[in-house]
C-alpha positions, -999 to 999 in steps of 0.1 A, spaced: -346 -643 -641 -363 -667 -619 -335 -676 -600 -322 -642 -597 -356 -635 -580 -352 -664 -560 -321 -651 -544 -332 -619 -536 -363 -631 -521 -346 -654 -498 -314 -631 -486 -347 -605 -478 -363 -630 -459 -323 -646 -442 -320 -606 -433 -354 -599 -417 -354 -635 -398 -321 -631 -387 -328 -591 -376 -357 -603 -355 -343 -632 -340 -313 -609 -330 -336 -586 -315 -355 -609 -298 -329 -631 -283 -310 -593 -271 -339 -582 -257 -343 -614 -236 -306 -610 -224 -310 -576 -212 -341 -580 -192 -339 -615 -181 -307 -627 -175 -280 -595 -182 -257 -614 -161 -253 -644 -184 -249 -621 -219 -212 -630 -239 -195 -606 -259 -194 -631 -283 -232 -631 -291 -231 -609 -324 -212 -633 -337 -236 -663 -337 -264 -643 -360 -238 -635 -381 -228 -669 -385 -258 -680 -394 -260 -655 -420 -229 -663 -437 -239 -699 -436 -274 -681 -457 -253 -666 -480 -236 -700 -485 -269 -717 -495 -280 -697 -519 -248 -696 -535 -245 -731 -533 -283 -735 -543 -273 -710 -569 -249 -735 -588 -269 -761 -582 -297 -749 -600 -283 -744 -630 -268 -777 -634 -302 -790 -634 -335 -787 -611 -335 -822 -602 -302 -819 -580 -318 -794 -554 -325 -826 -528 -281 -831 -529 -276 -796 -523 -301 -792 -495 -285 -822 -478 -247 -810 -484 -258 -776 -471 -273 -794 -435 -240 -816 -437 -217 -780 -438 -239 -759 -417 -238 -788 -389 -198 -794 -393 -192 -759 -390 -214 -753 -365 -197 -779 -349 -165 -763 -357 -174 -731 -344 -187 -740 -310 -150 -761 -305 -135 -732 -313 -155 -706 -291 -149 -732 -264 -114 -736 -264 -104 -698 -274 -129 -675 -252 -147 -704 -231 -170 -677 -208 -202 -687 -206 -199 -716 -229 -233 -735 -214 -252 -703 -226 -233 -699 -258 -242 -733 -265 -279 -727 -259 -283 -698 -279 -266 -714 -309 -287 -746 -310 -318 -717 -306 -302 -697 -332 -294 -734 -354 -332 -750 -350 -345 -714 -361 -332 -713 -393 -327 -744 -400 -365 -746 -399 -369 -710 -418 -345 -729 -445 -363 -758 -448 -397 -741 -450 -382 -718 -475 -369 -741 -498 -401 -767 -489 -421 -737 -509 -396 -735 -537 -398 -768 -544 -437 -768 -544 -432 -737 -567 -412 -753 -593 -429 -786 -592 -460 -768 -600 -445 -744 -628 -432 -780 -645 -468 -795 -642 -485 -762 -661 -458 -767 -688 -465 -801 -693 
């Protein structure tokens, strides 16, 4: 059950984070710099939530093989989210290539933001559990 509530709490909180910095990141296209927007844009938020969905899955598994392995999981979800972030730049690049310096930017915006909105997330879950394992003790 706790668990369960976990992973609805964080794919609310992957969906509302990843609405707003959608929004935000459109909105600055459109009055700002129009000339510099990439059809390809949509498909850097949904990236990154894909790569959410991964974690918790991941995180998912993880968890029930024992509490105590969250610290590997974290760091083999930062190793895949960088490789395939890596992987899906290369590809942009050599497929559509328009506007790649600005592609670029806005993924490393779109990487730092929720790569810290993961890592705060799971900072808290971490502090939740240690402190649930200290009452029972």
């Amino acid at each position: 059950m706790f668990l369960l509530t976990i992973r609805k709490k964080f794919i609310k909180q992957l969906t509302v984070v990843g609405i707003v910095l959608t929004a935000l990141v459109a909105i600055v296209f459109h009055l700002f710099i129009p000339d510099r927007y990439f059809l390809w844009f949509p498909s850097i938020p949904i990236f990154f939530y894909l790569i959410g969905l991964f974690y918790i899955g991941l995180f998912s598994f993880y968890y029930r093989m024992g509490p105590d392995k969250l610290v590997i999981c974290y760091m083999i979800c930062k190793v895949v989210k960088f490789v395939a972030s890596v992987l899906f730049i290369a590809a942009y690049g050599f497929l559509v290539g328009h506007e790649i310096v600005v592609f670029m930017l806005t993924f490393v915006f779109f990487f730092f933001a929720f790569l810290i909105f993961e890592t705060q997330f799971f900072l808290r879950f971490e502090a939740k559990l240690k402190l649930q394992k200290n009452k029972k003790q």
